[in-house]
DORODREN-104805 format. One line per 2 residues: number of its first residue (from 0); their letters; for each residue x, z, y of C-alpha. Coordinates in nm, 3 decimals, m for minus. Example, Ala and Ser with C-alpha at 12.3 -4.5 7.8 and 13.67 -1.06 7.14 Angstrom:
2
0	as	1.230,0.780,m0.450  1.367,0.714,m0.106
# end
This chain:
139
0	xx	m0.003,m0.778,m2.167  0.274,m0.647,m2.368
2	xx	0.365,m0.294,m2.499  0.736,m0.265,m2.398
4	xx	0.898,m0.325,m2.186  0.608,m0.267,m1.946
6	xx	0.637,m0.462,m1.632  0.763,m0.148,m1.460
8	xx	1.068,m0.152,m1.649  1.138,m0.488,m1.626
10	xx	1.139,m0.518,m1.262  1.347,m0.136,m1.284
12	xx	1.622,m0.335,m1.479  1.658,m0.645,m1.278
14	xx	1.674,m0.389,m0.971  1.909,m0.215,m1.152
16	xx	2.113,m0.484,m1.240  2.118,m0.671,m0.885
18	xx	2.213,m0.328,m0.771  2.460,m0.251,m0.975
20	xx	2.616,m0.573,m1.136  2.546,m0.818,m0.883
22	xx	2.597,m0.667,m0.521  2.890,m0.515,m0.550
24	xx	3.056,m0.860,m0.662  2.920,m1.100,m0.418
26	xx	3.004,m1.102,m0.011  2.810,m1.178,0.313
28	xx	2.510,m1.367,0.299  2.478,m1.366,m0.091
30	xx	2.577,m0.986,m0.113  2.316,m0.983,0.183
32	xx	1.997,m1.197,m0.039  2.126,m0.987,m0.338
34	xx	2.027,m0.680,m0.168  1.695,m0.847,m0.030
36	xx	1.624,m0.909,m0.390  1.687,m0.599,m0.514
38	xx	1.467,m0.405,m0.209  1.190,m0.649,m0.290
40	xx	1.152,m0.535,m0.657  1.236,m0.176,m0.544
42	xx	0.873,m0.265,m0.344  0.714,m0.414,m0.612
44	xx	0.814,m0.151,m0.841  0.629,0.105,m0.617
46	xx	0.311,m0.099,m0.533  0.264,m0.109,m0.928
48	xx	0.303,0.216,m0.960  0.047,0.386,m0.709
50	xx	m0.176,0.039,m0.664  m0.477,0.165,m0.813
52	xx	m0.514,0.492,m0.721  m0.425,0.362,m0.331
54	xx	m0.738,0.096,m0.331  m0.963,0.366,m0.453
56	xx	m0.863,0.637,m0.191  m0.858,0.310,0.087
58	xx	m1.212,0.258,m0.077  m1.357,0.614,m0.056
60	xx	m1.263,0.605,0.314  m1.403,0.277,0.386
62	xx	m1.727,0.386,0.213  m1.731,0.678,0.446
64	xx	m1.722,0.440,0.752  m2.002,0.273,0.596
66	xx	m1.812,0.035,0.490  m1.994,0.003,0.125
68	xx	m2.344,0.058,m0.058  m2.187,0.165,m0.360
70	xx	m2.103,0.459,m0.471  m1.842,0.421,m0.688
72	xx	m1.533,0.195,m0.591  m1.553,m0.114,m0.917
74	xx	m1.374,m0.027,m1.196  m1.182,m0.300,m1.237
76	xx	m0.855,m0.356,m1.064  m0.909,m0.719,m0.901
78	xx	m1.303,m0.633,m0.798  m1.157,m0.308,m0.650
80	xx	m0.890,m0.527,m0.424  m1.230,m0.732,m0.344
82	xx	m1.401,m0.460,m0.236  m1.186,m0.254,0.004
84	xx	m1.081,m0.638,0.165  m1.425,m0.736,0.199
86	xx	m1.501,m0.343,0.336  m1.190,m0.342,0.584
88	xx	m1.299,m0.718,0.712  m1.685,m0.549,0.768
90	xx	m1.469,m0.266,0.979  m1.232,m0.496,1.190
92	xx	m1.565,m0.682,1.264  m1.716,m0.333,1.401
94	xx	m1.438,m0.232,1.603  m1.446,m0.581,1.746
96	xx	m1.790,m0.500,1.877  m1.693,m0.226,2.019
98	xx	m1.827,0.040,1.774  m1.527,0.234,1.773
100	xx	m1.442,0.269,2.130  m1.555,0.584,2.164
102	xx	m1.682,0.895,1.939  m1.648,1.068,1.589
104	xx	m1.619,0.707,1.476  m1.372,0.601,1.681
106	xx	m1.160,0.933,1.556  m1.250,0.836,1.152
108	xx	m1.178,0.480,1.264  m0.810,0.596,1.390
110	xx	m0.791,0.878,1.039  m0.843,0.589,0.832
112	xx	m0.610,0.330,1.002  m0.363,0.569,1.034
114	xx	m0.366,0.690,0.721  m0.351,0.297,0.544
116	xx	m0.085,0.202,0.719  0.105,0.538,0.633
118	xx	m0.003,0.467,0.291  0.141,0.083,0.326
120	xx	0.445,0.237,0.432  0.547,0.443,0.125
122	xx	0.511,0.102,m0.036  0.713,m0.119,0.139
124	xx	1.002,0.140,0.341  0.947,0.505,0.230
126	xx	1.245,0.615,0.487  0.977,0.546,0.783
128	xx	0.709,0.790,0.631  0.762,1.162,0.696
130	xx	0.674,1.357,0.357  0.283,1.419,0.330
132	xx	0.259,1.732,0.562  m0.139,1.837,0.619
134	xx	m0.006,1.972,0.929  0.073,1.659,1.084
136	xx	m0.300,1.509,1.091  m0.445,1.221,1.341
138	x	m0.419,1.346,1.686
# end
């Protein structure tokens, strides 16, 4: 791992550069892959930044389902991606057999689901998220 520039900032200056440099010289279907490019480090970029912190807060819901014996999500980053995979394909094999249909764990079920794939969404196209508004819970 290096100091500087952290990974971050080298994926912030290629963006930057496609962005800035590159799109604005090219036309149709390379202007077109140029932006592509630069959206797909614009993703990356953001899954860096809040990765971590995402899998533990996916964890600590999964664990709530029951979804883990532990009781702290592992400490290290690929055991923690582990984890809340191994926990979510546990949950998809519940709701296959029909634990969720019904009940307060059918409403967690739908809380957590909703909230991943809200989550996943900040990631990969923030425009289709609303801000975070506590108001606007699972109905």
């Amino acid at each position: 791992m290096q100091d500087r520039p952290t990974m971050q900032e080298l994926l912030a200056a290629v963006r930057g550069f496609l962005e800035e440099e590159v799109v604005g010289a090219l036309e149709g279907p390379r202007r077109f892959h140029a932006l592509v490019a630069a959206n797909v480090l614009a993703i990356a970029e953001r899954e860096l930044a809040g990765e971590e912190e995402a899998l533990v807060v996916e964890w600590q819901r999964l664990a709530s389902l029951g979804g883990s014996s532990q009781k702290e999500p592992p400490a290290r980053l690929a055991a923690l991606r582990t984890a809340v995979r191994e926990a979510t394909a546990a949950l998809v094999e519940r709701i296959r057999q029909g634990e969720a249909d019904e009940g307060s764990f059918h409403e967690a079920v739908r809380a957590h689901v909703r909230q991943t794939v809200e989550e996943k969404l900040r990631v990969a196209n923030p425009k289709l998220v609303s801000p975070r508004d506590p108001a606007s819970a699972v109905r």
